[in-house]
C-alpha positions as CSV (number, residue, x, y, z in Angstrom):
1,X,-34.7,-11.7,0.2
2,X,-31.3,-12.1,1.6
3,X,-30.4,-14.7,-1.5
4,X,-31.6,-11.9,-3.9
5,X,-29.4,-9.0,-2.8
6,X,-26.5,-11.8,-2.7
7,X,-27.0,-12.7,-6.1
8,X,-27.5,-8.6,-7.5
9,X,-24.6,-7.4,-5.6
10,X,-22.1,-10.7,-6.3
11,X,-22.9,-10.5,-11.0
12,X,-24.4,-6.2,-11.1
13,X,-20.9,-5.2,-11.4
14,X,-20.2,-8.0,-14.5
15,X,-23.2,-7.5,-16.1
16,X,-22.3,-3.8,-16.1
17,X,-18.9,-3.8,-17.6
18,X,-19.7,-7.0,-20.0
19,X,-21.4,-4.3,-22.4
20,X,-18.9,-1.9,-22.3
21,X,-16.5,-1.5,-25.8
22,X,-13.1,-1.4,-25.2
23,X,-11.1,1.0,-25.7
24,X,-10.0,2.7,-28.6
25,X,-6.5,3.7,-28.0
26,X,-3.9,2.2,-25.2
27,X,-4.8,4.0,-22.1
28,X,-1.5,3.9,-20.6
29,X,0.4,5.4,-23.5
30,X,-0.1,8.9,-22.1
31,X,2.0,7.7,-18.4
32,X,5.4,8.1,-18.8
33,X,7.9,5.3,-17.8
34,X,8.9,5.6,-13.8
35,X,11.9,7.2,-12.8
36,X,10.9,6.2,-9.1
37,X,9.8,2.8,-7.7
38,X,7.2,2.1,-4.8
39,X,6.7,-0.6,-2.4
40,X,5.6,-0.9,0.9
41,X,8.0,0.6,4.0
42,X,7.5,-0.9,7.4
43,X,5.3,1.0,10.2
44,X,6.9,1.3,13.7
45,X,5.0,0.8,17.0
46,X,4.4,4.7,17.7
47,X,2.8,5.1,14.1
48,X,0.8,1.7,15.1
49,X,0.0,3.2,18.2
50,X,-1.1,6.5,16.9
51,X,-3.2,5.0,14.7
52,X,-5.3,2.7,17.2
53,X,-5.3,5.7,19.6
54,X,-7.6,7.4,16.4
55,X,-9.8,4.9,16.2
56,X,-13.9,5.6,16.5
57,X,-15.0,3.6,19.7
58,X,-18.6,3.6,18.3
59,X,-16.9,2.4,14.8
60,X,-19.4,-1.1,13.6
61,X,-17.7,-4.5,14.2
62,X,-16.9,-6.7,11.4
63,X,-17.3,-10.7,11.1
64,X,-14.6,-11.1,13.6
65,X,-16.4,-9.1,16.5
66,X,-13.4,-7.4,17.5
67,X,-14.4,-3.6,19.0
68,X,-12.1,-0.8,17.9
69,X,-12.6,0.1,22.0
70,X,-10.8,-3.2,22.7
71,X,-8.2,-2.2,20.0
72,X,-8.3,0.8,21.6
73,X,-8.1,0.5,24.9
74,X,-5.5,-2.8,24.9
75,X,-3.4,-0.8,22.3
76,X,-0.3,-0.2,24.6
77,X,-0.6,-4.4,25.2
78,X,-0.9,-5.3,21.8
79,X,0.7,-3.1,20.0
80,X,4.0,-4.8,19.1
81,X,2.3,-8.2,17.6
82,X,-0.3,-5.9,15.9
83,X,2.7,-4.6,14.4
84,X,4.5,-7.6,13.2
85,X,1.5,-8.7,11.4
86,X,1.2,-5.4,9.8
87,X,4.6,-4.9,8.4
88,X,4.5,-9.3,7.6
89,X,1.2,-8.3,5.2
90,X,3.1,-4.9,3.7
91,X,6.3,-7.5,3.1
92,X,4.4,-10.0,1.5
93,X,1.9,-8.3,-0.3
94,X,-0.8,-10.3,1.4
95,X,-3.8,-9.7,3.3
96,X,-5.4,-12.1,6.5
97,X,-8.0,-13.6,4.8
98,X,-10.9,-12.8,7.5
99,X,-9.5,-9.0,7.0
100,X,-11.2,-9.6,3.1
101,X,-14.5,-10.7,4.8
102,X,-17.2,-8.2,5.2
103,X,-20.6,-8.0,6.6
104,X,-22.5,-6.6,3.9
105,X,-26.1,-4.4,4.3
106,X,-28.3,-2.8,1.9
107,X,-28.9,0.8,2.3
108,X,-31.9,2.1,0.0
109,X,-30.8,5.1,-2.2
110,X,-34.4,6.0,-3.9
111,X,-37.5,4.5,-5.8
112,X,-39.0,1.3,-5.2
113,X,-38.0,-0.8,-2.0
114,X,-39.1,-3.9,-3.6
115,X,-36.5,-3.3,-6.5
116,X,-33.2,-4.5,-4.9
117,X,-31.3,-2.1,-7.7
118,X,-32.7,0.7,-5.5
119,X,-30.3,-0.4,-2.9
120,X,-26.2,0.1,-2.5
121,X,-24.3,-2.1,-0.5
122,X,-22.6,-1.2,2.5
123,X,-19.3,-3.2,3.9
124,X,-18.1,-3.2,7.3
125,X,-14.9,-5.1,7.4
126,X,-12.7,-5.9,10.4
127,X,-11.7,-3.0,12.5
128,X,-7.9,-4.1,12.0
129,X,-8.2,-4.1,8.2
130,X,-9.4,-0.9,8.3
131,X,-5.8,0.1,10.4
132,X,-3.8,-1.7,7.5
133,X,-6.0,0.4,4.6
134,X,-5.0,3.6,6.9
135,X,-1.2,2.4,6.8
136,X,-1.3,1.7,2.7
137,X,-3.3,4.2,2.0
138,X,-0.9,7.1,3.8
139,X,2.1,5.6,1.7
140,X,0.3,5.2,-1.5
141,X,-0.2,9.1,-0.9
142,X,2.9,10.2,-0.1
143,X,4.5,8.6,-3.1
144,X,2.0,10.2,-5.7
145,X,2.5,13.4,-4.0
146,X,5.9,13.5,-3.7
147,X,6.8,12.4,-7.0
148,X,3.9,14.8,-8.9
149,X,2.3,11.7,-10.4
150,X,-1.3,13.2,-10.0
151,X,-2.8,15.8,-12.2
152,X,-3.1,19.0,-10.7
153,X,-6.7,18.9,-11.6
154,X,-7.7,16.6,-9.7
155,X,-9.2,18.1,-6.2
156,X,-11.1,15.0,-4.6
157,X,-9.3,12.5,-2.0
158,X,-6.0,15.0,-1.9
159,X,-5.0,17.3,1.0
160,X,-5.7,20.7,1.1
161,X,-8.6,20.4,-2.2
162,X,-12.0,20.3,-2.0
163,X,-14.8,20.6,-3.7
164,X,-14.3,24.3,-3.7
165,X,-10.6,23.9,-5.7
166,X,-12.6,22.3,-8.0
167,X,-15.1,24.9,-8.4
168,X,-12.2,27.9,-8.9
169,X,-10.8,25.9,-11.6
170,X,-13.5,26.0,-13.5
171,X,-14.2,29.9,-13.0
172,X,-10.9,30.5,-13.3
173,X,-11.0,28.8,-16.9
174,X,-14.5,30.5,-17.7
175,X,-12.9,33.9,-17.5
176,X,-9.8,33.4,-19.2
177,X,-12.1,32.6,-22.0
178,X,-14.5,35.0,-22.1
179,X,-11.2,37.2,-21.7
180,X,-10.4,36.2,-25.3
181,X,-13.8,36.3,-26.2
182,X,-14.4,32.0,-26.4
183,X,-17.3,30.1,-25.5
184,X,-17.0,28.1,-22.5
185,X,-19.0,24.6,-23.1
186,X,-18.9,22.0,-19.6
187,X,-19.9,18.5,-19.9
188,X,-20.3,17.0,-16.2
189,X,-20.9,13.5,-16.1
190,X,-22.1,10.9,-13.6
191,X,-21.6,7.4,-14.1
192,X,-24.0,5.0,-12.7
193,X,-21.9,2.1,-10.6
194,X,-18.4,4.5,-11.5
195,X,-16.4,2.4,-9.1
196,X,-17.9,-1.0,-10.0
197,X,-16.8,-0.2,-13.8
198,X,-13.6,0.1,-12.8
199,X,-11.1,-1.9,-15.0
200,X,-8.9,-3.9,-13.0
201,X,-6.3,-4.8,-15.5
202,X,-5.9,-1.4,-16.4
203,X,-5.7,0.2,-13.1
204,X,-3.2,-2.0,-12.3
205,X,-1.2,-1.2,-15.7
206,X,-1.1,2.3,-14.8
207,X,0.3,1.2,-11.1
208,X,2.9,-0.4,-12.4
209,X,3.5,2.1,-15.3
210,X,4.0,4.8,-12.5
211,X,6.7,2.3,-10.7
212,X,4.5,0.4,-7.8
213,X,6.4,-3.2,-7.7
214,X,4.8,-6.4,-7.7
215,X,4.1,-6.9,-4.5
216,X,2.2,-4.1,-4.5
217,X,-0.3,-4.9,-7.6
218,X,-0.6,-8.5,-6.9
């Protein structure tokens, strides 16, 4: 059984995009050419520190069976050669390798148990990659922010938006029309697998379109 959700969970994402047309028009051509640059700025100890002092004690362990309570609790210890490593992968643009291995579990969504397409997968990587996605993910923020680079549509995975921003929006939008007597059509869609159709060559074309360097993208 274990082979089988290996082998639907290692090609579904494939399979998936292998049928998909391509595009019709250039979907960068609507990002304008960068008048800032990113790439990754070093962390300091106290941000390091901060960061393992956060951490969930009852958080699961990855392949490497290190606790986020031994992270934890040892932070004040090993918090200057945690930080070397940290700012050695933001410098380099690369990742330990056992911080890319992840324990992976099958969680059933709905329908048949037998079917494994019923099931999603669920990682749980090492506790210290998760610290490094914290660190990149912060700056990657910042910059997008900062420089306006995302729509101001978008409410999910920004501070200070929710699920209710997103809401207003659309009333707000609903009564300017019916103000000038327009009918208001909404088409809300819900891709099956969204974030394992995602185009990796074109993500990354729209990084670098909007100024992340090389060693970020790589």
């Amino acid at each position: 059984m274990a082979q089988e959700f290996n082998d639907y969970f290692s090609t579904c994402a494939s399979k998936l995009t292998d049928g998909m047309p391509a595009p019709q028009e250039n979907p960068l051509r609507h990002i304008p050419e960068p008048t800032k640059t990113f790439s990754f700025e070093s962390v300091d100890e106290s941000t390091v520190l901060n960061e393992l002092g956060r951490l969930k004690t009852k958080r699961a362990t990855g392949l490497d069976k290190i606790p986020s309570k031994l992270l934890k609790d040892s932070a004040p210890v090993i918090v200057k050669p945690l930080t070397h490593i940290f700012n050695l992968s933001l410098a380099t643009g690369q990742v330990p390798t056992d911080w890319k291995e992840a324990q992976i579990s099958p969680i059933h969504k709905s329908g048949n148990r037998a079917n494994v397409a019923n099931y999603r997968p669920v990682s749980v990587l090492s506790v210290m990659s998760k610290v490094m996605e914290k660190f990149v993910e912060n700056q990657v923020k910042w910059f997008l922010t900062r420089h306006d680079l995302l729509t101001t549509h978008q409410s999910g995975f920004r501070r200070h938006h929710s699920t209710a921003t997103a809401v207003q929006k659309i009333v707000e939008d609903i009564k300017s029309a019916f103000n000038c007597s327009k009918v208001t059509v909404a088409l809300f869609l819900d891709p099956r697998k969204a974030f394992d159709k995602v185009n990796h060559d074109i993500l990354l074309g729209k990084l670098k379109k909007l100024g992340f360097d090389t060693d970020v993208t790589n």
